[in-house]
Biotite code that builds the C-alpha atoms (Angstrom):
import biotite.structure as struc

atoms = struc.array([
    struc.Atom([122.906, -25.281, 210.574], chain_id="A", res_id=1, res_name="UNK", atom_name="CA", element="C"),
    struc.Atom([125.647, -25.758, 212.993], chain_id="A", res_id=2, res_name="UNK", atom_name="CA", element="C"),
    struc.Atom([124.013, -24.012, 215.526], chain_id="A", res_id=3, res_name="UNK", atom_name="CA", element="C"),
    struc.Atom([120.840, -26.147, 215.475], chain_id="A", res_id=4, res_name="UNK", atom_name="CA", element="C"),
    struc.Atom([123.739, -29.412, 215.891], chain_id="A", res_id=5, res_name="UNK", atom_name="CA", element="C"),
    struc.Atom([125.490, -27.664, 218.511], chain_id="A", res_id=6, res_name="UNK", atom_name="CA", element="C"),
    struc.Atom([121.533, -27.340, 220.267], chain_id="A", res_id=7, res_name="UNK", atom_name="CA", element="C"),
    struc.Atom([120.591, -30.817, 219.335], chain_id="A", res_id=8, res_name="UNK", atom_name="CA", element="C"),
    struc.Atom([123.935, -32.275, 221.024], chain_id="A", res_id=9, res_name="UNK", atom_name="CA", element="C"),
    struc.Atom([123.543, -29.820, 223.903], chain_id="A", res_id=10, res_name="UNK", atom_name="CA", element="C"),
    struc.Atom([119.398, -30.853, 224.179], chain_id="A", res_id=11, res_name="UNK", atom_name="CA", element="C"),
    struc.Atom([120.793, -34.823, 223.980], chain_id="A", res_id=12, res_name="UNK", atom_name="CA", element="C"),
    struc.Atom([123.817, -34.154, 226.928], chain_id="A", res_id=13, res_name="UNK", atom_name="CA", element="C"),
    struc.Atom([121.219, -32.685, 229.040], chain_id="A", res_id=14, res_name="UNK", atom_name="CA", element="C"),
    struc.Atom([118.678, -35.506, 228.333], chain_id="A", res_id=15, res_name="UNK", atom_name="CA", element="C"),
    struc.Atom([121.638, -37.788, 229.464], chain_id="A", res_id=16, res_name="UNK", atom_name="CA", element="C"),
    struc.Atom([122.775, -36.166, 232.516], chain_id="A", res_id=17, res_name="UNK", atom_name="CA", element="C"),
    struc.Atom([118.750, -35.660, 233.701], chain_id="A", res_id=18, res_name="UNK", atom_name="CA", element="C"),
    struc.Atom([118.691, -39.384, 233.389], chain_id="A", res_id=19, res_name="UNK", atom_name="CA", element="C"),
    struc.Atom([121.752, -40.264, 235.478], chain_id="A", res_id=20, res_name="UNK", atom_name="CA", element="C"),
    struc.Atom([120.374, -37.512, 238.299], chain_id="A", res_id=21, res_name="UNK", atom_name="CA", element="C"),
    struc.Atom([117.405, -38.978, 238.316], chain_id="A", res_id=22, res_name="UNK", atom_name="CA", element="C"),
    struc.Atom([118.824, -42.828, 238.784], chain_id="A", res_id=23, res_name="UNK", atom_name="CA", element="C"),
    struc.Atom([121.540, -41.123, 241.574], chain_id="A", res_id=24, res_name="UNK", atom_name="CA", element="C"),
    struc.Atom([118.765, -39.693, 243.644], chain_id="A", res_id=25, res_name="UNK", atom_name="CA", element="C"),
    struc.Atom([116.093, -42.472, 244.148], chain_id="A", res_id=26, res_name="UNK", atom_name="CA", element="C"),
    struc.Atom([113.835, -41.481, 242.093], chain_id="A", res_id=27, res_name="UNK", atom_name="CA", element="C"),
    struc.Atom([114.268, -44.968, 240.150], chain_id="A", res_id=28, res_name="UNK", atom_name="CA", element="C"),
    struc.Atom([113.023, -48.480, 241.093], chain_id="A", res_id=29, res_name="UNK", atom_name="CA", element="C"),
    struc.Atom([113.748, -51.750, 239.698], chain_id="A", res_id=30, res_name="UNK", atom_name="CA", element="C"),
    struc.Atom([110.950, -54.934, 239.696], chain_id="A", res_id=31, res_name="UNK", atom_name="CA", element="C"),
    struc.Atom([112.482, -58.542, 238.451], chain_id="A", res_id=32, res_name="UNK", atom_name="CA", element="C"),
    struc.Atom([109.532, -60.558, 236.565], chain_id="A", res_id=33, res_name="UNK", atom_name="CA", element="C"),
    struc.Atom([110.507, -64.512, 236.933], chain_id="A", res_id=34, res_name="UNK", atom_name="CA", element="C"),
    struc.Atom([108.243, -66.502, 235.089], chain_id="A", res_id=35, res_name="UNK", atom_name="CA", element="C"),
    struc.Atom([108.334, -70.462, 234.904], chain_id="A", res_id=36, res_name="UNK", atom_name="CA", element="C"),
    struc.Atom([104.327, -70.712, 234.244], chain_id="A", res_id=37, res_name="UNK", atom_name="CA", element="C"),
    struc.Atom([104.696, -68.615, 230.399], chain_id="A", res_id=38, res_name="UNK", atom_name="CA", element="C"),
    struc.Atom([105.420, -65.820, 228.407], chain_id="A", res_id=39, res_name="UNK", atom_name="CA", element="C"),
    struc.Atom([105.023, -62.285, 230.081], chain_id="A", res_id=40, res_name="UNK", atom_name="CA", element="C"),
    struc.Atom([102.864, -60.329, 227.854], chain_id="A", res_id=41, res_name="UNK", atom_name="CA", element="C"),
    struc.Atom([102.094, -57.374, 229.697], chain_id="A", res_id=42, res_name="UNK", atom_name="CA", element="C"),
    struc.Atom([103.522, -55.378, 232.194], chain_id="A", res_id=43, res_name="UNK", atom_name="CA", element="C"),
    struc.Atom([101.051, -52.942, 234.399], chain_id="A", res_id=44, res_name="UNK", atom_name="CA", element="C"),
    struc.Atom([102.661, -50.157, 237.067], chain_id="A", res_id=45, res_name="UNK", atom_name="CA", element="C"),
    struc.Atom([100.885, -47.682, 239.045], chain_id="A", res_id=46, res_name="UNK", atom_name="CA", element="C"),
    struc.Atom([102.350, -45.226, 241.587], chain_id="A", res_id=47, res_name="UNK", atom_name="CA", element="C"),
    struc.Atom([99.061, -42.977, 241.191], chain_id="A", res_id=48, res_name="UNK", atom_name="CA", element="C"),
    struc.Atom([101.318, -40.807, 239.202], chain_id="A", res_id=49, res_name="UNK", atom_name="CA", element="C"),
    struc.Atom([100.463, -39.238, 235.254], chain_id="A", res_id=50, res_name="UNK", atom_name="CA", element="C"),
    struc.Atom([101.198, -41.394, 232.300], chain_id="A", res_id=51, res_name="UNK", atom_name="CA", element="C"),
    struc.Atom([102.950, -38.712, 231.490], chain_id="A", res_id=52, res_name="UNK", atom_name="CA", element="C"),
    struc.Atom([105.371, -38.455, 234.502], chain_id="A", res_id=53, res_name="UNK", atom_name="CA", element="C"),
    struc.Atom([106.907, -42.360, 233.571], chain_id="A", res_id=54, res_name="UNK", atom_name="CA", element="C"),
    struc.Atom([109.829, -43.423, 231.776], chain_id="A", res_id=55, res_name="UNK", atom_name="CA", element="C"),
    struc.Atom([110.078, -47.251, 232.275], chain_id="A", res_id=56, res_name="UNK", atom_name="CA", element="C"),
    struc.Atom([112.601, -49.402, 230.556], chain_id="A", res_id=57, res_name="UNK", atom_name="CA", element="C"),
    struc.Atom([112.556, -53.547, 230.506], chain_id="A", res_id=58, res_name="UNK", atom_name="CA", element="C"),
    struc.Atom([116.099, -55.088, 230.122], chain_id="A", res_id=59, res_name="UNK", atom_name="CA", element="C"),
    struc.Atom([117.489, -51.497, 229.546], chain_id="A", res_id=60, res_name="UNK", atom_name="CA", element="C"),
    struc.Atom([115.517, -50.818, 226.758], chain_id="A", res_id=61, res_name="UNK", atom_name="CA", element="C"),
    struc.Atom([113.335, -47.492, 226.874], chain_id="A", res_id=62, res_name="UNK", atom_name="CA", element="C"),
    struc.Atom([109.185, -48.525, 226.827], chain_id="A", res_id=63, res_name="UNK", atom_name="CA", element="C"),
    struc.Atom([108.197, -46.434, 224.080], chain_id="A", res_id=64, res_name="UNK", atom_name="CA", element="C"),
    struc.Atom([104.239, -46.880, 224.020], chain_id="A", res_id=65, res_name="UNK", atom_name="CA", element="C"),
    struc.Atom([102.844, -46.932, 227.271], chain_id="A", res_id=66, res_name="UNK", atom_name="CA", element="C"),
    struc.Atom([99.068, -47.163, 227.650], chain_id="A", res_id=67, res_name="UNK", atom_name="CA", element="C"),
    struc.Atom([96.457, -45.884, 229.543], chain_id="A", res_id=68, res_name="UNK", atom_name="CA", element="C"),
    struc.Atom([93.236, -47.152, 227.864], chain_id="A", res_id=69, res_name="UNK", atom_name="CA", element="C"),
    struc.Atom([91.108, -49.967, 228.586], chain_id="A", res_id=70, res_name="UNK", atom_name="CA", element="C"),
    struc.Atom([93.793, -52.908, 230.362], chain_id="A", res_id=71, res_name="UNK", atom_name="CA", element="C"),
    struc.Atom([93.550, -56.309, 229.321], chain_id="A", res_id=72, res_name="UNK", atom_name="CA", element="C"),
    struc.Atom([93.612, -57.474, 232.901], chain_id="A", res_id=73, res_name="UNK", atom_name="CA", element="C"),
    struc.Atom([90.846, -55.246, 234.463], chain_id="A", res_id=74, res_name="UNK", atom_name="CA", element="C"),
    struc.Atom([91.137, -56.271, 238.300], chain_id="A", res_id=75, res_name="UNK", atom_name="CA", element="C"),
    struc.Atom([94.713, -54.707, 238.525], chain_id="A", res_id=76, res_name="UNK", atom_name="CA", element="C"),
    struc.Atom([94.856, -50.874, 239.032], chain_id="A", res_id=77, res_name="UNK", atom_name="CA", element="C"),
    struc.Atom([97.252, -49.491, 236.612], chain_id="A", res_id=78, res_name="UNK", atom_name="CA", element="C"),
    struc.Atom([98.594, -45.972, 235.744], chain_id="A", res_id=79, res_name="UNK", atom_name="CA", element="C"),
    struc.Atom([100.083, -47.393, 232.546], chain_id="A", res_id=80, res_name="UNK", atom_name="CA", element="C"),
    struc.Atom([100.859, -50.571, 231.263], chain_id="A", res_id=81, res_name="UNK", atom_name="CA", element="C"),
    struc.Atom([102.668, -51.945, 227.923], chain_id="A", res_id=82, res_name="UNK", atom_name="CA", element="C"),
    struc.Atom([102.756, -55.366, 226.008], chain_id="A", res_id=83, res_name="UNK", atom_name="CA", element="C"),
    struc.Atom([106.335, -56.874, 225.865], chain_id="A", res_id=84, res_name="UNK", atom_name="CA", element="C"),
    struc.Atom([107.381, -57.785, 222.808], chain_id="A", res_id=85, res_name="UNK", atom_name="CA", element="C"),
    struc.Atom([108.663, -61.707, 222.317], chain_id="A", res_id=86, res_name="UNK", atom_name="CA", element="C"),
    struc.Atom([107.143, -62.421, 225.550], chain_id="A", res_id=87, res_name="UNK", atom_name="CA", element="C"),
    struc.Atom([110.100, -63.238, 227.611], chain_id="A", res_id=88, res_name="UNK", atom_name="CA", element="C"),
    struc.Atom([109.781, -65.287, 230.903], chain_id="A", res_id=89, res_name="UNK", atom_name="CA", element="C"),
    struc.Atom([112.016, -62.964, 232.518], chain_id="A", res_id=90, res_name="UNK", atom_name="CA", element="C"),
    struc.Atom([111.906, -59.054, 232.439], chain_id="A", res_id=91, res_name="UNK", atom_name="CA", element="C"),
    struc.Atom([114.368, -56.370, 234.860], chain_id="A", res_id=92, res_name="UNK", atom_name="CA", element="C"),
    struc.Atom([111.517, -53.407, 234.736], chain_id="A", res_id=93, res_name="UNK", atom_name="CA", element="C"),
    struc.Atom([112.866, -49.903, 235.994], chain_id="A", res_id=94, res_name="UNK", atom_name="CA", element="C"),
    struc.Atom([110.654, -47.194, 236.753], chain_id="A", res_id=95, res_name="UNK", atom_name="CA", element="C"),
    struc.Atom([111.653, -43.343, 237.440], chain_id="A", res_id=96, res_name="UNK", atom_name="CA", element="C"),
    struc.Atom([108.523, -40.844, 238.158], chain_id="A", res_id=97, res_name="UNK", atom_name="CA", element="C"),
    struc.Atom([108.804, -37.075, 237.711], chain_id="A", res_id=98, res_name="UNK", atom_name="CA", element="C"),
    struc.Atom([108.963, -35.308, 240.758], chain_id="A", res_id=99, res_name="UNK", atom_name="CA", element="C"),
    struc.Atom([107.978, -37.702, 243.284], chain_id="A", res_id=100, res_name="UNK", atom_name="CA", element="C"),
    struc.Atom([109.676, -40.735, 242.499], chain_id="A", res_id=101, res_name="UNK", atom_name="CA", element="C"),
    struc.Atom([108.148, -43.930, 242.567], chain_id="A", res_id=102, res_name="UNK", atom_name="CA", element="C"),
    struc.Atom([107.711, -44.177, 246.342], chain_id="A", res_id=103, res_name="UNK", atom_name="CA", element="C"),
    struc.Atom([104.379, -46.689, 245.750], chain_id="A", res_id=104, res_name="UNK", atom_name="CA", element="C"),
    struc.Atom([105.492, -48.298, 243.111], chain_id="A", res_id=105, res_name="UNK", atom_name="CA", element="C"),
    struc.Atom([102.733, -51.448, 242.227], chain_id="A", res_id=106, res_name="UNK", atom_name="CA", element="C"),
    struc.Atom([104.118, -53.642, 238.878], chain_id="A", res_id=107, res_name="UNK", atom_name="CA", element="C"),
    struc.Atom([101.896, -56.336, 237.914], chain_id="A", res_id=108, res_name="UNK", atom_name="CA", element="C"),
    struc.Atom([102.161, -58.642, 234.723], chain_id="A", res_id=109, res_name="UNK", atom_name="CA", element="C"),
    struc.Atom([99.772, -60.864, 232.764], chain_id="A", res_id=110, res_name="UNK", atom_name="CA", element="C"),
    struc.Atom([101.300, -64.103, 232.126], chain_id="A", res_id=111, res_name="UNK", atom_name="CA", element="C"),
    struc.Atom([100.233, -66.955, 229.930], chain_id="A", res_id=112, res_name="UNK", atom_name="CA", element="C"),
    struc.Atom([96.691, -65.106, 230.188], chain_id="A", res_id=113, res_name="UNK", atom_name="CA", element="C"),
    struc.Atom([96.597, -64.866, 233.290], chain_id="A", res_id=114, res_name="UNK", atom_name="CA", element="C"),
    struc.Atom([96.731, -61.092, 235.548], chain_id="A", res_id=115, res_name="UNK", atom_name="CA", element="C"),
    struc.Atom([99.472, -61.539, 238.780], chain_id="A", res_id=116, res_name="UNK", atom_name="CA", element="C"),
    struc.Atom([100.014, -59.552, 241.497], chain_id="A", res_id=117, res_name="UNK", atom_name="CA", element="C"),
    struc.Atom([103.199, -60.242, 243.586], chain_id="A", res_id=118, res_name="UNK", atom_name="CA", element="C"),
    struc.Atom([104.132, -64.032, 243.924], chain_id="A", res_id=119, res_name="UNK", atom_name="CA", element="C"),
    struc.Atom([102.511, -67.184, 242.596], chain_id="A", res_id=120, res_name="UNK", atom_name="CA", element="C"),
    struc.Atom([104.025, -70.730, 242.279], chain_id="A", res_id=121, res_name="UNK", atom_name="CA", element="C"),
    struc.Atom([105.186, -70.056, 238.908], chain_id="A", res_id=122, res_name="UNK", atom_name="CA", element="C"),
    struc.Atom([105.578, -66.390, 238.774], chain_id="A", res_id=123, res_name="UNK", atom_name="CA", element="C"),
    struc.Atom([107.802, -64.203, 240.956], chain_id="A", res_id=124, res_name="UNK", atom_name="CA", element="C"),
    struc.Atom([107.407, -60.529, 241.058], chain_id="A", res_id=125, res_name="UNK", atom_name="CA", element="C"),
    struc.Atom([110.388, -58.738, 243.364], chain_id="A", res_id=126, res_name="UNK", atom_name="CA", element="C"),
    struc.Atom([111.332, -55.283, 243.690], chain_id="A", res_id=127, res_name="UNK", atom_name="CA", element="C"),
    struc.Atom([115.400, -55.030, 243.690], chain_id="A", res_id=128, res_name="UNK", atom_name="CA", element="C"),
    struc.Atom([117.086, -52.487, 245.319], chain_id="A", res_id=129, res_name="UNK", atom_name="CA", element="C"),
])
Protein backbone atom coordinates (compact mmCIF):
# COMPACT_ATOMS: atom_id res chain seq x y z
CA UNK A 1 0.00 0.00 0.00
CA UNK A 2 2.80 2.36 0.43
CA UNK A 3 3.90 2.00 -2.85
CA UNK A 4 0.57 2.95 -4.47
CA UNK A 5 0.97 6.45 -1.86
CA UNK A 6 4.41 6.92 -2.84
CA UNK A 7 2.78 6.73 -6.86
CA UNK A 8 -0.21 8.77 -5.99
CA UNK A 9 2.10 11.64 -4.39
CA UNK A 10 4.60 11.20 -7.22
CA UNK A 11 1.38 11.22 -10.03
CA UNK A 12 0.07 14.60 -7.88
CA UNK A 13 3.94 16.40 -7.90
CA UNK A 14 4.03 15.81 -11.50
CA UNK A 15 0.43 17.09 -12.07
CA UNK A 16 1.76 20.22 -10.15
CA UNK A 17 4.93 20.88 -11.81
CA UNK A 18 3.07 20.22 -15.55
CA UNK A 19 0.85 23.00 -14.40
CA UNK A 20 3.49 25.57 -13.42
CA UNK A 21 5.45 24.63 -16.98
CA UNK A 22 2.66 25.13 -18.68
CA UNK A 23 1.76 28.79 -16.99
CA UNK A 24 5.91 29.60 -17.39
CA UNK A 25 5.84 28.98 -21.08
CA UNK A 26 2.78 30.87 -22.55
CA UNK A 27 0.76 28.41 -23.03
CA UNK A 28 -1.80 30.21 -20.52
CA UNK A 29 -4.08 33.25 -21.09
CA UNK A 30 -6.06 35.25 -18.80
CA UNK A 31 -9.68 37.15 -19.92
CA UNK A 32 -11.22 39.69 -17.07
CA UNK A 33 -15.25 39.57 -17.35
CA UNK A 34 -16.55 43.15 -15.87
CA UNK A 35 -20.08 43.19 -15.70
CA UNK A 36 -22.26 46.27 -14.48
CA UNK A 37 -25.43 45.18 -16.77
CA UNK A 38 -25.96 41.45 -14.51
CA UNK A 39 -24.94 38.27 -13.42
CA UNK A 40 -22.46 36.30 -15.74
CA UNK A 41 -23.97 33.00 -16.28
CA UNK A 42 -21.97 31.49 -18.82
CA UNK A 43 -18.68 31.62 -20.01
CA UNK A 44 -17.94 30.34 -23.84
CA UNK A 45 -14.01 29.97 -25.22
CA UNK A 46 -12.88 28.69 -28.43
CA UNK A 47 -9.29 28.48 -29.74
CA UNK A 48 -10.50 25.71 -32.37
CA UNK A 49 -8.78 23.39 -30.04
CA UNK A 50 -10.48 19.74 -28.43
CA UNK A 51 -12.62 19.99 -25.38
CA UNK A 52 -10.38 17.80 -24.32
CA UNK A 53 -7.10 19.82 -24.70
CA UNK A 54 -8.64 22.77 -21.98
CA UNK A 55 -8.14 23.29 -18.46
CA UNK A 56 -9.80 26.68 -17.61
CA UNK A 57 -10.11 28.02 -14.14
CA UNK A 58 -12.41 31.29 -13.05
CA UNK A 59 -11.04 33.12 -9.91
CA UNK A 60 -8.44 30.25 -9.50
CA UNK A 61 -10.80 27.70 -9.21
CA UNK A 62 -10.41 24.61 -11.68
CA UNK A 63 -13.80 24.46 -14.28
CA UNK A 64 -14.71 21.03 -13.70
CA UNK A 65 -17.66 20.44 -16.31
CA UNK A 66 -17.01 21.98 -19.43
CA UNK A 67 -19.50 21.51 -22.26
CA UNK A 68 -19.63 20.94 -25.69
CA UNK A 69 -23.34 20.28 -26.49
CA UNK A 70 -25.95 22.44 -27.72
CA UNK A 71 -24.84 26.39 -26.25
CA UNK A 72 -27.37 28.47 -24.83
CA UNK A 73 -26.17 31.41 -26.86
CA UNK A 74 -26.06 29.87 -30.42
CA UNK A 75 -24.51 32.89 -32.49
CA UNK A 76 -21.13 32.59 -30.55
CA UNK A 77 -18.70 29.85 -31.80
CA UNK A 78 -17.53 27.94 -28.88
CA UNK A 79 -15.15 24.96 -28.29
CA UNK A 80 -16.50 24.65 -24.75
CA UNK A 81 -18.34 26.65 -22.52
CA UNK A 82 -19.52 26.30 -18.67
CA UNK A 83 -22.27 27.98 -16.44
CA UNK A 84 -20.74 29.93 -13.44
CA UNK A 85 -22.05 29.19 -10.44
CA UNK A 86 -23.55 32.34 -8.18
CA UNK A 87 -23.36 34.37 -11.21
CA UNK A 88 -20.77 36.84 -10.29
CA UNK A 89 -20.46 40.24 -12.17
CA UNK A 90 -16.88 39.80 -12.29
CA UNK A 91 -14.88 36.61 -13.34
CA UNK A 92 -10.55 36.38 -13.93
CA UNK A 93 -10.94 33.30 -16.62
CA UNK A 94 -7.50 31.51 -17.44
CA UNK A 95 -7.15 29.26 -20.20
CA UNK A 96 -4.04 26.80 -20.97
CA UNK A 97 -4.45 24.49 -24.30
CA UNK A 98 -2.43 21.30 -24.79
CA UNK A 99 0.15 21.62 -27.17
CA UNK A 100 -0.56 24.72 -28.91
CA UNK A 101 -1.45 27.09 -26.40
CA UNK A 102 -4.18 29.33 -26.68
CA UNK A 103 -2.73 31.53 -29.43
CA UNK A 104 -6.64 32.44 -30.70
CA UNK A 105 -8.07 32.50 -27.75
CA UNK A 106 -12.09 33.89 -28.26
CA UNK A 107 -14.01 34.09 -24.49
CA UNK A 108 -17.45 35.20 -24.69
CA UNK A 109 -20.11 35.32 -21.78
CA UNK A 110 -23.91 35.45 -21.57
CA UNK A 111 -24.95 38.03 -19.22
CA UNK A 112 -28.31 38.84 -17.76
CA UNK A 113 -29.58 36.69 -20.89
CA UNK A 114 -27.97 38.21 -23.08
CA UNK A 115 -24.71 36.49 -25.48
CA UNK A 116 -21.49 39.28 -25.60
CA UNK A 117 -18.69 39.33 -27.55
CA UNK A 118 -15.87 41.77 -26.53
CA UNK A 119 -17.12 45.20 -25.10
CA UNK A 120 -20.59 46.60 -24.52
CA UNK A 121 -21.65 49.60 -22.32
CA UNK A 122 -22.17 47.45 -19.44
CA UNK A 123 -19.99 44.54 -20.05
CA UNK A 124 -16.21 44.53 -20.52
CA UNK A 125 -14.43 41.56 -21.83
CA UNK A 126 -10.30 42.10 -21.75
CA UNK A 127 -7.62 39.74 -22.21
CA UNK A 128 -4.73 40.47 -19.43
CA UNK A 129 -1.40 39.74 -20.00
Amino acid sequence: MKAFGGLFLGTVMLGVALSAAVARDGRMACVDITSAGGPISHIFVSTGAAASDYAITVDGKPVEHLATDESPCEAIPNDVWFSLHGHPDTAHVCVSVQESGPADLRVSARVNNECITGRTSLVSIERVD
